[in-house]
N, C-alpha and C positions, 0 to 999 in steps of 0.2 A: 376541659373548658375551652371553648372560642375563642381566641384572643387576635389569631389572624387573619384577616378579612383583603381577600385578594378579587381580582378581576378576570372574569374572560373576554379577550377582544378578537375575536377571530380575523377581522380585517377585510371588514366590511366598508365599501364605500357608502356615501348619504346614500340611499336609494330614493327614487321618487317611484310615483306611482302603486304605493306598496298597500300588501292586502291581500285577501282572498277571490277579491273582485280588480286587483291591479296588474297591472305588467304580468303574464307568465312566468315564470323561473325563467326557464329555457330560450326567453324571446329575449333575455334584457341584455343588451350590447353595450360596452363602453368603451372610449378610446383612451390613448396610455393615459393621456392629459387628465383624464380621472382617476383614473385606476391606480397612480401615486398619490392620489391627493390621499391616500390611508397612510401613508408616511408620517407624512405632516399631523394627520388624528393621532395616528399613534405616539407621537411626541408630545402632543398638547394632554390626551388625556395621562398621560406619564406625570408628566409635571406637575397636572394635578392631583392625582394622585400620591407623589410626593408631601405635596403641601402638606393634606389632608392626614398623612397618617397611615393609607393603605400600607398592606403588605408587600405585595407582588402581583404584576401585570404579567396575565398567562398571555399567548401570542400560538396560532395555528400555524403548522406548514400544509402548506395549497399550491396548487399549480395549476397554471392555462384556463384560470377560471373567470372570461372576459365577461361574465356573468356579474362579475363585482359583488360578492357575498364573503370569498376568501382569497384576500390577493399578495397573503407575503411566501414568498416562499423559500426564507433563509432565514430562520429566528434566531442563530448565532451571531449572526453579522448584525441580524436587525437591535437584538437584546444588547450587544457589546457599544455602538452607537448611542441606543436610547440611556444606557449607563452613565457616557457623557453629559447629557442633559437635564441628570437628575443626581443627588444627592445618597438617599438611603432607599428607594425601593429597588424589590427584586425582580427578575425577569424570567418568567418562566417558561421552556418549552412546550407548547401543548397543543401536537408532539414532535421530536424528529421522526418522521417515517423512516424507519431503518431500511428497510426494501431497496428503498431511493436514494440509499449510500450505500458508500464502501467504508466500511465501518472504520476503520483504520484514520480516513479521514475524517468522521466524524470526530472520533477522540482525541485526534489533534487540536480541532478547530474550538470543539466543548473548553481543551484543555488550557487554550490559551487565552480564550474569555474569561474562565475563571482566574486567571493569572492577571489578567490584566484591568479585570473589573473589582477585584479583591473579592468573591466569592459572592456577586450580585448574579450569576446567570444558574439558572437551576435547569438540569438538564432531564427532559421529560421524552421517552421513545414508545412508537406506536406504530401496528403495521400496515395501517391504511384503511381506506373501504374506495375508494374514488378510481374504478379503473384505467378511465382517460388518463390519470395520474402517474398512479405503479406499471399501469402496462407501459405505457410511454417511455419511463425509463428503463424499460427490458428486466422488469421482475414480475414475476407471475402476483393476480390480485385473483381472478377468476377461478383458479385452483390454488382453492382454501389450502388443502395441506400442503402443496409447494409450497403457498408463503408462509406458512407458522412454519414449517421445518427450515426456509430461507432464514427467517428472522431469530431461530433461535440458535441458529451458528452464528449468526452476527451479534447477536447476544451474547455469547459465551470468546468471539473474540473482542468485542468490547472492553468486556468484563480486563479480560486479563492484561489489554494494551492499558488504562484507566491503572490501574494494582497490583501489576506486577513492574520489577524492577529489571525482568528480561523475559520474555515469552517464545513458545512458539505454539502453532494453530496448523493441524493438517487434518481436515475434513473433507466433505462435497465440494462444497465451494470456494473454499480457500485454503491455499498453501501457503502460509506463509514462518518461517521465509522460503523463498522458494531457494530447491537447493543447489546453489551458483555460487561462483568461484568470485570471492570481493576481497583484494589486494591480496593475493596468495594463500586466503586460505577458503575453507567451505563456510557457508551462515549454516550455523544451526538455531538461533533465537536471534531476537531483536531488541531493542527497545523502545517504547515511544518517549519520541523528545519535542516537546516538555510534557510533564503526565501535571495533571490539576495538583495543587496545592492545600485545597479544603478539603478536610477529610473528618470521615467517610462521607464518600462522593454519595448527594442524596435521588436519585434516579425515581422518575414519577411514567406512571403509562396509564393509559384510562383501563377503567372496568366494562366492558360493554354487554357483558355474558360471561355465563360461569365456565366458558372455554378456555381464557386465560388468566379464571382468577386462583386457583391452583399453581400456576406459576408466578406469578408476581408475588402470592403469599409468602412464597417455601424461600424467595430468592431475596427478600428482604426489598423489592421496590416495591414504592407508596402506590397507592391507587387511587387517582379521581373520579370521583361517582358525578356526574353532572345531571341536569334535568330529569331525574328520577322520580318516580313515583315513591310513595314514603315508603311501601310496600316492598318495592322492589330494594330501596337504600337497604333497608332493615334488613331483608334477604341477605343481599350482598356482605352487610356488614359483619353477617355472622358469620359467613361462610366466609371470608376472608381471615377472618380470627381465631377460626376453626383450622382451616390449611395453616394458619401463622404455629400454632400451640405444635401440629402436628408435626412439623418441621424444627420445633425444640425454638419458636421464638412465641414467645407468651405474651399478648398484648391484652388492652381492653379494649374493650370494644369501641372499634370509632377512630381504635391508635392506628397513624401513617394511613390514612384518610381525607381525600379533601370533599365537604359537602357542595357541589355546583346546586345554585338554585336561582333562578329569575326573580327577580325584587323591581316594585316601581310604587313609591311613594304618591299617597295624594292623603286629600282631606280625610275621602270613605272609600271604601273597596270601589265602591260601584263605579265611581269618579275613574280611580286607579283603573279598573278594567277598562274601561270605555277608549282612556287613553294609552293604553297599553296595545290594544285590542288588535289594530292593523300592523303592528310591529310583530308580536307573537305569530301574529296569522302568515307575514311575507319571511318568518323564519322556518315553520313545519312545511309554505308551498315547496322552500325550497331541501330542505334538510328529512321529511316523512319517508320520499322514496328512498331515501337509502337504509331503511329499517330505524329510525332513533326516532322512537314513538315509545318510552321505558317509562310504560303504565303498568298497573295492576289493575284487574278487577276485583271484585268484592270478593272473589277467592284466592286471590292471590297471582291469577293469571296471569302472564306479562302478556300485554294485548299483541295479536297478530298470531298466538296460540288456538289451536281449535277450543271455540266453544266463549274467547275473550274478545272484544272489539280490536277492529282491524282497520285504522281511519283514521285522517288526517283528525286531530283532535281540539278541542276549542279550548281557549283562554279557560270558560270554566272548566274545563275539564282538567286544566291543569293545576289550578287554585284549588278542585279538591281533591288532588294528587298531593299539595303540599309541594311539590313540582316549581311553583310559583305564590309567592309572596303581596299582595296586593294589598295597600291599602295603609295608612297613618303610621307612625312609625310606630306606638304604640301596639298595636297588631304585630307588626312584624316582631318588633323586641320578645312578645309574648310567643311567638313559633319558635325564633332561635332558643330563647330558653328555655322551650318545649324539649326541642331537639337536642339540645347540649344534654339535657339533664338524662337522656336514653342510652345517650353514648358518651359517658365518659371521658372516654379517652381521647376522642373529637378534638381538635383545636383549632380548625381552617375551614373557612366558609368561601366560597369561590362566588361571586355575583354575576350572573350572566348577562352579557351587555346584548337584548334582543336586537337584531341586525336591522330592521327600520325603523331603530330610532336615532333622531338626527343626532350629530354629537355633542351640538350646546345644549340637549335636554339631556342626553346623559350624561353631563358634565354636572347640570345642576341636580341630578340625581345624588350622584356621587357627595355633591355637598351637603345637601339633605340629611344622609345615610350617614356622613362622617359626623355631623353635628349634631341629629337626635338618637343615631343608633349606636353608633360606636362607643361609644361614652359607658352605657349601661352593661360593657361587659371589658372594661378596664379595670385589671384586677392588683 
């Protein structure tokens, strides 16, 4: 059953001129003077969120993106801060780019947020898609299997700096420790000081293709399904649960799963799209090229497959992906309980905050959602 109802806020600044027909992606420039005014969003839509009831405010790591669509690019420090300013919501990583650490400090820095937050920072890893990004920081993004073989040594030194009480790691790319002379004698292991306190440590990475959902299953991290076609969720969801059994962990379907979906309340659909419309459209201008258009066709095809649509896609076309939610709350109540009742095991709904919309209307989104929607699925 549903019970927790979380946000994604990638850290987008307001945009103007937004659309199909507005600003190009590529042309939109901002100076810092805006480009932290997402600080400030991100704190206010935090707090209300608290108010309200949410679960956990997900949060993107992004770099160099004066584009203003994704501009935090340290969600530990950011998450461990917004802590401060709220009460009981959680903070979610989504993702750290592993690539773009040294893992070593990553689980330091995880480790000490959760220490210091009392188990409010949920740590979320992902290997990227953003060139300009991963290559910048000198790790391969354009040679796909450099980085899945990069990232899954940092994966597995992770793992054991987080879990073990002394490690060592000697692979490709890392020695550690390396083997050096410290106060008269040799290192042979290490250990990380301080290692997180909440346990087991809950680890989230998106699903984007069934290229790494084989490994997130078999390793016990959760998976976020975002903006999907229902077609595709479903896909996903079984073949996740499928790798989970075979690996000797037996779930139901939907369990250690988050469903992302775009929601935006009005009286009727029609209303709701209309108002939605230029927000959805200045999100795929800018997010289509990089492959995240996870439709199906009526055969099942994830679009950009021969023979399945290959194209920036419209508001409707999202609404009858299931993809996106439009329209009185009553409508929506009636999909989420559609969907809960499919998958069982399901318990987290992620609401995607579409990047031109300003943040006082999806603030009063938010209140909307917490006072007619939430209610009907408090159990």
């Amino acid at each position: 059953m549903i019970t927790k109802f979380s946000v994604l806020y990638v850290g987008q600044i307001e945009l103007d001129n937004i659309g199909l027909s507005g600003t190009p992606a590529d042309a939109r420039r901002y100076p810092n003077e805006r480009l932290v005014e997402a600080f400030a969003t991100a704190k206010d839509i935090a707090q209300t969120m608290d108010d309200l009831g949410f679960y956990c405010l997900w949060t993107a790591e992004h770099h160099f993106q004066r584009e203003g669509y994704e501009v935090f690019p340290n969600l530990i420090l950011l998450s461990t801060w917004l802590a401060t300013q709220t009460r009981r919501l959680k903070f979610g990583c989504a993702f750290n780019i592993l690539p773009m650490w040294h893992p070593l400090r990553l689980a330091e820095d995880y480790a000490v947020a959760d220490i210091v937050t009392d188990g409010r920072v949920i740590l979320g890893v992902g290997r990227g898609y953003h060139t300009r990004e991963v290559e910048t920081f000198g790790a391969p993004m354009l040679d796909n299997a450099a980085n899945k073989e990069l990232f899954e040594e940092q994966m597995e030194v992770l793992m054991k700096a987080l879990n073990e009480e002394a490690f060592s790691h000697h692979g490709k790319h890392y020695d550690i420790p390396p083997p050096v002379q410290y106060r008269g004698y040799e290192l042979t292991e290490i250990t990380l000081v301080p290692r997180p306190i909440h346990r087991p440590i809950e680890i989230w990475q998106p699903i984007a293709s069934g290229k790494t959902l084989d490994y997130i299953a078999t390793r016990g991290i959760k998976g976020m399904v975002t903006l999907n076609g229902e077609m595709i969720f479903d896909q996903v969801a079984r073949a996740y649960r499928d790798a989970a059994a075979r690996a000797g962990r037996p779930l139901q379907l939907g369990q250690d799963l988050c469903w992302g979906v775009g929601v935006y309340l009005a009286p009727t659909q029609e209303e709701a799209m209309r108002r939605l419309e230029p927000a959805h459209d200045e999100r795929y201008k800018w997010f289509a090229p990089f492959g995240f258009v996870r439709y199906a066709d009526e055969h099942g095809r994830p679009w950009g497959t021969p023979g399945a649509p290959a194209r920036i896609p419209t508001l409707r076309d999202g609404v009858e992906q299931k993809a996106w939610l439009c329209g009185p709350p009553s409508i929506v109540i009636d999909e989420i309980t559609r969907f809960e009742a499919r998958y069982p095991g399901l318990d987290q709904m992620m609401l995607h905050w579409a990047e031109g919309i300003p943040p006082a209307e999806f603030k009063e989104q938010l209140r909307w959602f917490a006072k007619d929607v939430m209610p009907a699925f408090r159990r």
